[in-house]
PDB file of the backbone (N, CA, C, O) and the ligand in Angstrom, with CONECT records:
HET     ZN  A 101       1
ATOM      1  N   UNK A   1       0.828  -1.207   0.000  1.00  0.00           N
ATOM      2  CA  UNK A   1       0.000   0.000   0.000  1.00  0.00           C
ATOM      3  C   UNK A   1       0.863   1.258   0.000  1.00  0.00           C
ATOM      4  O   UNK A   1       0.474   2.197  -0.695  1.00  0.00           O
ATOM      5  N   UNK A   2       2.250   1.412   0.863  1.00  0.00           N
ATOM      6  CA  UNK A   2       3.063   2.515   0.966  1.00  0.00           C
ATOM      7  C   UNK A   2       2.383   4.204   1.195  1.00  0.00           C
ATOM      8  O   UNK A   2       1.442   4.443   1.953  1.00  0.00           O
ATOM      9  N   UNK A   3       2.725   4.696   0.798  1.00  0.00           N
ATOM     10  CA  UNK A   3       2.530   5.957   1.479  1.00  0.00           C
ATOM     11  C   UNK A   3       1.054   6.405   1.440  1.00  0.00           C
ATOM     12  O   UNK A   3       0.667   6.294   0.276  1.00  0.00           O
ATOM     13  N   UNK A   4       0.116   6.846   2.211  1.00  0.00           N
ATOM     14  CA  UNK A   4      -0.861   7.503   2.148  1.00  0.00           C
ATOM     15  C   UNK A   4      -1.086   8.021   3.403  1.00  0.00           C
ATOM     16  O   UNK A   4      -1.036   7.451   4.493  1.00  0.00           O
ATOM     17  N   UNK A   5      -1.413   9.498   3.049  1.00  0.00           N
ATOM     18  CA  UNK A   5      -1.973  10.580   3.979  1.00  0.00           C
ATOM     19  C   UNK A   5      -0.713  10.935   5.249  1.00  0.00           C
ATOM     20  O   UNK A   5      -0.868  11.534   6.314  1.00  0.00           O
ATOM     21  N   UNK A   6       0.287  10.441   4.785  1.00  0.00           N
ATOM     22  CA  UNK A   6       1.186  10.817   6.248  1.00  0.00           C
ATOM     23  C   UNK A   6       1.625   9.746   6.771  1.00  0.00           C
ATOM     24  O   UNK A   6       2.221   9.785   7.847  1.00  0.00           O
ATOM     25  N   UNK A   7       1.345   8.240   5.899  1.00  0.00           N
ATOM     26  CA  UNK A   7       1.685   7.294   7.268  1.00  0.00           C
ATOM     27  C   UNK A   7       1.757   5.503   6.075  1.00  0.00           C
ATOM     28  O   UNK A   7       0.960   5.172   5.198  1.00  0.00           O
ATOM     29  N   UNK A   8       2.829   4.863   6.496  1.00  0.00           N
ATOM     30  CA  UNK A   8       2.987   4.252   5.497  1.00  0.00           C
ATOM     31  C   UNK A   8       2.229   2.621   6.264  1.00  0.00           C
ATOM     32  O   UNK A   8       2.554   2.147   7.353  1.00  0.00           O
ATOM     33  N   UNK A   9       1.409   2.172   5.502  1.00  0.00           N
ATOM     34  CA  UNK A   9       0.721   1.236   6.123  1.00  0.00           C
ATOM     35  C   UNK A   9       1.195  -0.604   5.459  1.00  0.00           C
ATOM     36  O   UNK A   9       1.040  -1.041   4.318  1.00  0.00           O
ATOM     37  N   UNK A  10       1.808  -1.347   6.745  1.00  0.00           N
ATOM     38  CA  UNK A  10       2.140  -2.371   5.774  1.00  0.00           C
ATOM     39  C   UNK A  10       1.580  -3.901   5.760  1.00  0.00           C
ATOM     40  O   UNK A  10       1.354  -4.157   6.943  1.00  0.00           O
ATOM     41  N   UNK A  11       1.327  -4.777   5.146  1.00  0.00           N
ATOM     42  CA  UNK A  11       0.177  -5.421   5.505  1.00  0.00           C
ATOM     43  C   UNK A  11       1.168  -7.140   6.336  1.00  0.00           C
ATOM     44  O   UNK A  11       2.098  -7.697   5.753  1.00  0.00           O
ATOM     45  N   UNK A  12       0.693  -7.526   7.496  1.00  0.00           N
ATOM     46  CA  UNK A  12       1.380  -8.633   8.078  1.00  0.00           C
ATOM     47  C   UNK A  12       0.694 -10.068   7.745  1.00  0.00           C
ATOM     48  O   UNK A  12      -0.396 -10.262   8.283  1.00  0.00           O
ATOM     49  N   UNK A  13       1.165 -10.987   7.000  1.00  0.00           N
ATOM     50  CA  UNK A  13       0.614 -12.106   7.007  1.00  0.00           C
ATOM     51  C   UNK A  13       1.029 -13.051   7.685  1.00  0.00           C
ATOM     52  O   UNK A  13       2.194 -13.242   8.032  1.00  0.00           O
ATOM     53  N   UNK A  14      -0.531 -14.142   8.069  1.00  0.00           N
ATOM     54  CA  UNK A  14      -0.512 -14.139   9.550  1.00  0.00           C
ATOM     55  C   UNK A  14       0.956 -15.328   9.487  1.00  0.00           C
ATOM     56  O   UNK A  14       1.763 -15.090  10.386  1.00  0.00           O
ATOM     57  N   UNK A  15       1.317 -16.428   8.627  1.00  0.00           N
ATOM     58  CA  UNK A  15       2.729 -16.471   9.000  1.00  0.00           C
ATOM     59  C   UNK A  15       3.695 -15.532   9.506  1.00  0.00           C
ATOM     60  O   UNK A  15       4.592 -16.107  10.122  1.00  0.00           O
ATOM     61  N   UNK A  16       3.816 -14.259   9.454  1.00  0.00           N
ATOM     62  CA  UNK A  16       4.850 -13.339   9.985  1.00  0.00           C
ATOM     63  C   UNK A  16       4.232 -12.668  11.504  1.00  0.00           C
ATOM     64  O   UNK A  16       4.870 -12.123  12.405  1.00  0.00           O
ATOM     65  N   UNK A  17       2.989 -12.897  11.416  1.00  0.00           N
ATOM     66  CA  UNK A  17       2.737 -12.443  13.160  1.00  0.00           C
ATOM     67  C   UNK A  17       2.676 -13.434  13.830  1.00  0.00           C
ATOM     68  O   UNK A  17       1.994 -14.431  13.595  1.00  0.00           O
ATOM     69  N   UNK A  18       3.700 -13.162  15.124  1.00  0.00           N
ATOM     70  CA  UNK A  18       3.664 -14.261  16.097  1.00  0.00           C
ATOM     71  C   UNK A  18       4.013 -13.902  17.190  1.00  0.00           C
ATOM     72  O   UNK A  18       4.818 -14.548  17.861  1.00  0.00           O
ATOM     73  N   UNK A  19       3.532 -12.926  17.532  1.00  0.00           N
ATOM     74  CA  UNK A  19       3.043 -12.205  18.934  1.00  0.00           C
ATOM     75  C   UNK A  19       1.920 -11.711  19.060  1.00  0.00           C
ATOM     76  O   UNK A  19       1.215 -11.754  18.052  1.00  0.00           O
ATOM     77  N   UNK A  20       1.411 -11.153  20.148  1.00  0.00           N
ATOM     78  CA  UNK A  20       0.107 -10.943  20.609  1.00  0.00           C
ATOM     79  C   UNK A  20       0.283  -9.099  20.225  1.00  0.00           C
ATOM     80  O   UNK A  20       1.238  -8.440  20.635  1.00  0.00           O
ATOM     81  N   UNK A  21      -0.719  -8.593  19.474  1.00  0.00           N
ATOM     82  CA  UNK A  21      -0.359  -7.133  19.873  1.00  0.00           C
ATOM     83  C   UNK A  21      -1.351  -6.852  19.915  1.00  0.00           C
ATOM     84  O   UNK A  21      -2.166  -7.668  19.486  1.00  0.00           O
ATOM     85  N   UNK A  22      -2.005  -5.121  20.625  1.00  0.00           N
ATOM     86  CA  UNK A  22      -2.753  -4.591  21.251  1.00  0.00           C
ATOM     87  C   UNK A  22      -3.099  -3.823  20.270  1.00  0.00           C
ATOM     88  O   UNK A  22      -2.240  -2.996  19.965  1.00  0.00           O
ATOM     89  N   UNK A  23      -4.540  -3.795  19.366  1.00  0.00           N
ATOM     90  CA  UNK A  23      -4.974  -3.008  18.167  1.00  0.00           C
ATOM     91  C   UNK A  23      -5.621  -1.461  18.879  1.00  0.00           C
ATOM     92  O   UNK A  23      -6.545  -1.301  19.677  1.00  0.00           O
ATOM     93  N   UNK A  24      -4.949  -0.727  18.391  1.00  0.00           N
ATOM     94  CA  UNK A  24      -5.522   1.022  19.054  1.00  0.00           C
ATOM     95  C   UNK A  24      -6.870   1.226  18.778  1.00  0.00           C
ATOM     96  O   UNK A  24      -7.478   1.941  19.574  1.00  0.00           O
ATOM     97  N   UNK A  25      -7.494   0.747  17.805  1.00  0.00           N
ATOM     98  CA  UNK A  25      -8.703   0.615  17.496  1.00  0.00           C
ATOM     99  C   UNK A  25      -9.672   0.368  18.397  1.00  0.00           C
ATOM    100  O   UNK A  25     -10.498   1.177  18.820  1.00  0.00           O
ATOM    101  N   UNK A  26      -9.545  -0.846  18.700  1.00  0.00           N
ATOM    102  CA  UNK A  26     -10.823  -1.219  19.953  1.00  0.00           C
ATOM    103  C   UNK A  26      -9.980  -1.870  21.029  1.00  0.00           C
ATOM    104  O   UNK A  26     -10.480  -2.678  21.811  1.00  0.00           O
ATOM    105  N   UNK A  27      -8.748  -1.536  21.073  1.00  0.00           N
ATOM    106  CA  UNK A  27      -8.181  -2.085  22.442  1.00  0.00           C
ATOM    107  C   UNK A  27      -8.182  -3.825  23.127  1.00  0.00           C
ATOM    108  O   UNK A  27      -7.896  -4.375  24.190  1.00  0.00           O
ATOM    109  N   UNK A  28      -8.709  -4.217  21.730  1.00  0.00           N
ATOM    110  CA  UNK A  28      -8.327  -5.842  22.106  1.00  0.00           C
ATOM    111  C   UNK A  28      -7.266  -6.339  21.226  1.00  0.00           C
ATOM    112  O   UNK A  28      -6.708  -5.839  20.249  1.00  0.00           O
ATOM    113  N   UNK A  29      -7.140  -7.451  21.830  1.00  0.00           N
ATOM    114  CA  UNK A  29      -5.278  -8.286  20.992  1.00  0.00           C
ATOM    115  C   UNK A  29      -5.480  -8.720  19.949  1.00  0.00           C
ATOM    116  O   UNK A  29      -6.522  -9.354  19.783  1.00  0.00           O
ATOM    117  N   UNK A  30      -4.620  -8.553  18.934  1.00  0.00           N
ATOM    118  CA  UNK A  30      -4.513  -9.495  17.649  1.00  0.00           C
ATOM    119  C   UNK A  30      -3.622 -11.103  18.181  1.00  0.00           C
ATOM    120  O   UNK A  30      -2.626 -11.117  18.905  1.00  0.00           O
ATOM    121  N   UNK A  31      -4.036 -11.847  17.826  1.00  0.00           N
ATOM    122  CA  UNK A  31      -3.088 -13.043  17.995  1.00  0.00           C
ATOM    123  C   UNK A  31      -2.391 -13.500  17.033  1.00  0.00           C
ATOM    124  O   UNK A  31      -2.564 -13.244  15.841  1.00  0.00           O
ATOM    125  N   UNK A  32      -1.390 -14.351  17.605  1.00  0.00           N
ATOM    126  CA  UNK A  32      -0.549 -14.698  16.870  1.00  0.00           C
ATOM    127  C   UNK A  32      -0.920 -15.270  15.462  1.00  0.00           C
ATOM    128  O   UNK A  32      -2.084 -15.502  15.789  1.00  0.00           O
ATOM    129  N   UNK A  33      -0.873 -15.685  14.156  1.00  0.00           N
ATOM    130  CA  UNK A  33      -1.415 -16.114  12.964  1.00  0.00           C
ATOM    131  C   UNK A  33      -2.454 -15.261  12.428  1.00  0.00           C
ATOM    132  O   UNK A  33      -3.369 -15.835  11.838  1.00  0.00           O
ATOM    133  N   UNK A  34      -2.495 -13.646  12.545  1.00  0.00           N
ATOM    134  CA  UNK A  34      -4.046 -13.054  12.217  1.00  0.00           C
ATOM    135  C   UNK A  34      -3.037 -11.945  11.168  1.00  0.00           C
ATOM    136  O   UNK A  34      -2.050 -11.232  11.349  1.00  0.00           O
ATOM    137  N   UNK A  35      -3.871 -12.265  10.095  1.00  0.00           N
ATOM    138  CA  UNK A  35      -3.250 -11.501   9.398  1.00  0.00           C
ATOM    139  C   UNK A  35      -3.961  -9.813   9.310  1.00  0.00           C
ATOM    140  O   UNK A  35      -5.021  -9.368   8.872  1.00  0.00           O
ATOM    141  N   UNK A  36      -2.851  -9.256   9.920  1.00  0.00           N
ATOM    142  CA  UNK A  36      -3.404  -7.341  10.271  1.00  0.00           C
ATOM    143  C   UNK A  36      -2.367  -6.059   9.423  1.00  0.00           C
ATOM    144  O   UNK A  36      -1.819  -6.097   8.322  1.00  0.00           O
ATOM    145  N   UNK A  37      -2.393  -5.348  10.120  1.00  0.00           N
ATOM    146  CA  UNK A  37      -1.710  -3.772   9.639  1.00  0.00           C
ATOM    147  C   UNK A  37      -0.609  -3.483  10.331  1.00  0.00           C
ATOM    148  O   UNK A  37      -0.783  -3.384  11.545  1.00  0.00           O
ATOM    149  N   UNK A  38       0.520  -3.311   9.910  1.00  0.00           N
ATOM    150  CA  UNK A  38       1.705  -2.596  10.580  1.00  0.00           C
ATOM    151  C   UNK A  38       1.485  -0.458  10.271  1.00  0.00           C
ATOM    152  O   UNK A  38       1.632   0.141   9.205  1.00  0.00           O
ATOM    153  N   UNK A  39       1.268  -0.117  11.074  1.00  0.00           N
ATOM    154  CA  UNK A  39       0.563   1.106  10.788  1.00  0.00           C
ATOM    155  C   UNK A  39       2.014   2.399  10.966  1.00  0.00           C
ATOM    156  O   UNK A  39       2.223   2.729  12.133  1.00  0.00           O
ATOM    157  N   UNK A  40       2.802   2.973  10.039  1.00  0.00           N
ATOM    158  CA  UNK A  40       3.800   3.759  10.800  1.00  0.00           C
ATOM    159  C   UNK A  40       3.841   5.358  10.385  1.00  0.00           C
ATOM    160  O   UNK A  40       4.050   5.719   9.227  1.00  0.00           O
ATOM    161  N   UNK A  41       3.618   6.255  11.467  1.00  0.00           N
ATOM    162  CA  UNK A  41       3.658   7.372  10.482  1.00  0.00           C
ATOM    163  C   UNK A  41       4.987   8.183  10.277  1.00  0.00           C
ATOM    164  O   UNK A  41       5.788   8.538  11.141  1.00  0.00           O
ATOM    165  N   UNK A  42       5.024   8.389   8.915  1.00  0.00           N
ATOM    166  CA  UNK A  42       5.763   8.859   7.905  1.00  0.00           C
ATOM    167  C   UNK A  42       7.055   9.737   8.921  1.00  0.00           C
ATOM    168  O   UNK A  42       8.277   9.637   8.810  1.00  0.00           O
ATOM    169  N   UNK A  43       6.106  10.738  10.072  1.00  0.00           N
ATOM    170  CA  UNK A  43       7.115  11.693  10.546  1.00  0.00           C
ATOM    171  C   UNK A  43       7.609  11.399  12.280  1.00  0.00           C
ATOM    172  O   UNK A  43       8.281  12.049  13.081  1.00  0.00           O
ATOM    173  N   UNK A  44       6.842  10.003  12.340  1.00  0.00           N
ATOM    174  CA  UNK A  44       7.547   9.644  13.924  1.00  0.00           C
ATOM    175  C   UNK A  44       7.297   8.024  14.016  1.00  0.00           C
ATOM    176  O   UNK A  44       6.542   7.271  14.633  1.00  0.00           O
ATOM    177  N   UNK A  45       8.563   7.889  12.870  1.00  0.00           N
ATOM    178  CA  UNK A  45       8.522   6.150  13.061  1.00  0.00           C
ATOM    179  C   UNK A  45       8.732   5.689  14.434  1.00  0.00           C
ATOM    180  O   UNK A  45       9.659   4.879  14.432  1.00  0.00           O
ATOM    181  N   UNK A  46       8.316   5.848  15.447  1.00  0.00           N
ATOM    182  CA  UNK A  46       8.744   5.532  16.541  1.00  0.00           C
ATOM    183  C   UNK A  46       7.314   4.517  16.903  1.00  0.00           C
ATOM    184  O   UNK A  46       7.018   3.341  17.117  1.00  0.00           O
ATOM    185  N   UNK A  47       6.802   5.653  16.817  1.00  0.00           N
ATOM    186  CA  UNK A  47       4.838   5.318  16.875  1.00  0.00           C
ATOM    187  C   UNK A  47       4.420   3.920  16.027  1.00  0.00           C
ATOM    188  O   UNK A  47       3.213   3.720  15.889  1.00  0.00           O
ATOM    189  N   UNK A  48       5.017   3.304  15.664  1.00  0.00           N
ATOM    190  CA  UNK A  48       3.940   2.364  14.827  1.00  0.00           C
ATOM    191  C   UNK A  48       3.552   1.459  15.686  1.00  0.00           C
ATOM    192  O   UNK A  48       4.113   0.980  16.671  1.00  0.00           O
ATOM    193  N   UNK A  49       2.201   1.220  15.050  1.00  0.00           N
ATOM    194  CA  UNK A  49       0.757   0.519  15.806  1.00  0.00           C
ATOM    195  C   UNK A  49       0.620  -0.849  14.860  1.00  0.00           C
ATOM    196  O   UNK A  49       0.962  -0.997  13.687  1.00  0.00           O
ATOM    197  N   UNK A  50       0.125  -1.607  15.598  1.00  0.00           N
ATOM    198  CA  UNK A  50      -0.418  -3.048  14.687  1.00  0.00           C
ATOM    199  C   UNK A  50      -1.779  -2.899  15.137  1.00  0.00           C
ATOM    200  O   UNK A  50      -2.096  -2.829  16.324  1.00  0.00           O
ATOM    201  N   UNK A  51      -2.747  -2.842  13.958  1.00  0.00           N
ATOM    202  CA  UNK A  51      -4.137  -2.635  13.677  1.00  0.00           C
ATOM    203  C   UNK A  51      -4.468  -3.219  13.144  1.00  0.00           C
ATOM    204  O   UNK A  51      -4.030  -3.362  12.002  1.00  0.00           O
ATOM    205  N   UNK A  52      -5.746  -4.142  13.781  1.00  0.00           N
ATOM    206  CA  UNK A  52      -6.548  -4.707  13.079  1.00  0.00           C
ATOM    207  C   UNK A  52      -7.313  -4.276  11.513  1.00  0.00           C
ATOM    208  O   UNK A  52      -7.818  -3.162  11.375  1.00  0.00           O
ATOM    209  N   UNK A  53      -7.319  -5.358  10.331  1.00  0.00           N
ATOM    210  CA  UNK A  53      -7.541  -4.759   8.828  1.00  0.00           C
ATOM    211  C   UNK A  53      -8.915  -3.895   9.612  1.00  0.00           C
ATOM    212  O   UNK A  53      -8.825  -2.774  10.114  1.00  0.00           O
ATOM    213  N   UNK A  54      -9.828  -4.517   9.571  1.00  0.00           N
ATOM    214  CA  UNK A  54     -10.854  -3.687   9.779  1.00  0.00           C
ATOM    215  C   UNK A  54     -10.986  -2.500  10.614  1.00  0.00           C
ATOM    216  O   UNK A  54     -11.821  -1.640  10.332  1.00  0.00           O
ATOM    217  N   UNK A  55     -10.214  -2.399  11.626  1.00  0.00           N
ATOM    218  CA  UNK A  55     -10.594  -1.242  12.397  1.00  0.00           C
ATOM    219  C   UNK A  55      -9.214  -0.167  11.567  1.00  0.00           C
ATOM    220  O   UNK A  55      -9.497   1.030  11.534  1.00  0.00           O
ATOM    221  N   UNK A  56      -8.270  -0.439  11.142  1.00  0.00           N
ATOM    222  CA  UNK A  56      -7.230   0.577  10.388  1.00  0.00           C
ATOM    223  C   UNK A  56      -8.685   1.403   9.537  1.00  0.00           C
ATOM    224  O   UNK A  56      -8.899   2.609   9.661  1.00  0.00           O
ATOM    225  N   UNK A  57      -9.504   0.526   8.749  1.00  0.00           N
ATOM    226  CA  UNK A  57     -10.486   0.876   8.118  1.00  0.00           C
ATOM    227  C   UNK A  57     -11.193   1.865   8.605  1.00  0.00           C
ATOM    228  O   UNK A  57     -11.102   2.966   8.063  1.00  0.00           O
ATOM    229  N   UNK A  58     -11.840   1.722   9.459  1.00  0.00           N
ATOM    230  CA  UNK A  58     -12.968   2.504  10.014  1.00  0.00           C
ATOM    231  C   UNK A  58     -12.278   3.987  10.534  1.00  0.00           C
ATOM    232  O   UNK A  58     -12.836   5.082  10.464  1.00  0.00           O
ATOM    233  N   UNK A  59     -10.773   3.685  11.127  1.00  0.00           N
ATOM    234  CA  UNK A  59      -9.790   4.572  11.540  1.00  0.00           C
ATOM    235  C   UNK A  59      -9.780   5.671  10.452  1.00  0.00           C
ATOM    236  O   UNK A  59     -10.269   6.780  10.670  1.00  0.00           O
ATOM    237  N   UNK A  60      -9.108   5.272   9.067  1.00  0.00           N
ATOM    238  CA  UNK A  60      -8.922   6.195   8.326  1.00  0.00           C
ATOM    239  C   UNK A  60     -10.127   6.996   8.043  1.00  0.00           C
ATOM    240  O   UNK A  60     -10.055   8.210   7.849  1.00  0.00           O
ATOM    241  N   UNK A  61     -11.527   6.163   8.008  1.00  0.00           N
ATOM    242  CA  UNK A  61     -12.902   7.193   7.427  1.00  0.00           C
ATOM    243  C   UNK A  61     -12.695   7.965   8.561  1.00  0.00           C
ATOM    244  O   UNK A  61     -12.108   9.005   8.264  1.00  0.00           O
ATOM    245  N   UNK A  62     -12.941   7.869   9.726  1.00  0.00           N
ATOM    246  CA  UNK A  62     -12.672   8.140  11.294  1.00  0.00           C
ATOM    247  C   UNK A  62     -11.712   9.665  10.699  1.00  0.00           C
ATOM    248  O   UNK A  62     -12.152  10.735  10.279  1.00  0.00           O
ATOM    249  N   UNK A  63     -10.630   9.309  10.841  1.00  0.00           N
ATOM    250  CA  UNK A  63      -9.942  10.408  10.599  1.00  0.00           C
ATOM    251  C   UNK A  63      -9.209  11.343   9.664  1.00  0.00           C
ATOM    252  O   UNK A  63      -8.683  12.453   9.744  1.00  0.00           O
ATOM    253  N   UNK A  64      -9.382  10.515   8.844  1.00  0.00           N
ATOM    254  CA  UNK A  64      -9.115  11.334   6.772  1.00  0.00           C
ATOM    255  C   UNK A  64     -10.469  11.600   6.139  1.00  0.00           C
ATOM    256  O   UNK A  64     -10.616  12.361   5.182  1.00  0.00           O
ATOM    257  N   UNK A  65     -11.496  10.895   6.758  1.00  0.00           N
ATOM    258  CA  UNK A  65     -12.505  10.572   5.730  1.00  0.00           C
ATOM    259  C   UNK A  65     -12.287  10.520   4.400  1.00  0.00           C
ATOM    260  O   UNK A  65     -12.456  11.423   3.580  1.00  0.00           O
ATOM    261  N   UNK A  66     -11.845   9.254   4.201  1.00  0.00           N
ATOM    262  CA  UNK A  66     -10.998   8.980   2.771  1.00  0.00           C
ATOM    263  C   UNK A  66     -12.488   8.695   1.526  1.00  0.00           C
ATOM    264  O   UNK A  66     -12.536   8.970   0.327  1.00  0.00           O
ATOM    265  N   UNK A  67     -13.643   7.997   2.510  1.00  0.00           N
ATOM    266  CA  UNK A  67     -14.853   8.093   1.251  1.00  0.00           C
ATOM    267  C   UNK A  67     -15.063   9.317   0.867  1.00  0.00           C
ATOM    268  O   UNK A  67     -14.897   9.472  -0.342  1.00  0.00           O
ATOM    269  N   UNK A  68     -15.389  10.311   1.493  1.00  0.00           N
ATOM    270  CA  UNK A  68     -15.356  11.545   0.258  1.00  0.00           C
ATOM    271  C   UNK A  68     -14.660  12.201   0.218  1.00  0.00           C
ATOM    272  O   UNK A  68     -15.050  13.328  -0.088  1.00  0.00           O
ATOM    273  N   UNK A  69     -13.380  12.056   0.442  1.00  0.00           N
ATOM    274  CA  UNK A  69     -11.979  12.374  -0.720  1.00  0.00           C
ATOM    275  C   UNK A  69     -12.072  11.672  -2.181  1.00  0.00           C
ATOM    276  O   UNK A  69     -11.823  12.359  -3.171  1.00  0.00           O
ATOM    277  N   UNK A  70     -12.446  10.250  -2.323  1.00  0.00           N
ATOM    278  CA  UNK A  70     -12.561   9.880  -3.214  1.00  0.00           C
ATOM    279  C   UNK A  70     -14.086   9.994  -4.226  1.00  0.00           C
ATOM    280  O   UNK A  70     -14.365   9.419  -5.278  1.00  0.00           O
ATOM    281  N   UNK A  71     -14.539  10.560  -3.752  1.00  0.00           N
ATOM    282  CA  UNK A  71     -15.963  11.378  -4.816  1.00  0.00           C
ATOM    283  C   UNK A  71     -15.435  12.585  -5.095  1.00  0.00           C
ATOM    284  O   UNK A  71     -15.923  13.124  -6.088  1.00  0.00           O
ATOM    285  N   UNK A  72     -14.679  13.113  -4.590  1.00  0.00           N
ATOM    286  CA  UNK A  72     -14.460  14.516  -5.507  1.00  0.00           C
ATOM    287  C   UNK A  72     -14.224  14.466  -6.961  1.00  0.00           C
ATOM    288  O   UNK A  72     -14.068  15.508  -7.598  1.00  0.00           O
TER     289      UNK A  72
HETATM  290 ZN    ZN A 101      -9.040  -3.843  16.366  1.00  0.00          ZN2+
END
C-alpha cells in the first residue's frame, strides 16, 4: 500500500505475526497467525501501531474521511 496521507501502512501475514499485539482501534489483541496492519507514520517512526484490517479501516474514514476524498 506505501505511502498515504502521512503514514505508510504495511500489511502482516498471519505467518509473519507471532506475537500478541494490542490493536488502538478497539483495544483488544490481535493473535498470533491473524493476518493485520503494521501502521507507521511517515514523521515519527517511533509510533507504529499493529491494527486490526478492519478497524485501520474505520480509523482512516474516522480520521481522513478517505470516502469523500474519493468522490471529488
Ligand atoms: Zn481492532
Amino acid at each position: 500500500m506505501g505511502d498515504l496521507l502521512g503514514v505508510t501502512v504495511t500489511p502482516v501475514q498471519p505467518y509473519a505475526a507471532r506475537k500478541d499485539y494490542l490493536c488502538p482501534g478497539c483495544q483488544n489483541t490481535i493473535p498470533p497467525g491473524t493476518f493485520h496492519l503494521v501502521v507507521v507514520p511517515d514523521d515519527e517512526p517511533d509510533l507504529r501501531r499493529h491494527w486490526h484490517h478492519g478497524c485501520w479501516h474505520k480509523e482512516m474514514r474516522r480520521r481522513f474521511g478517505v470516502d469523500q476524498a474519493s468522490r471529488r
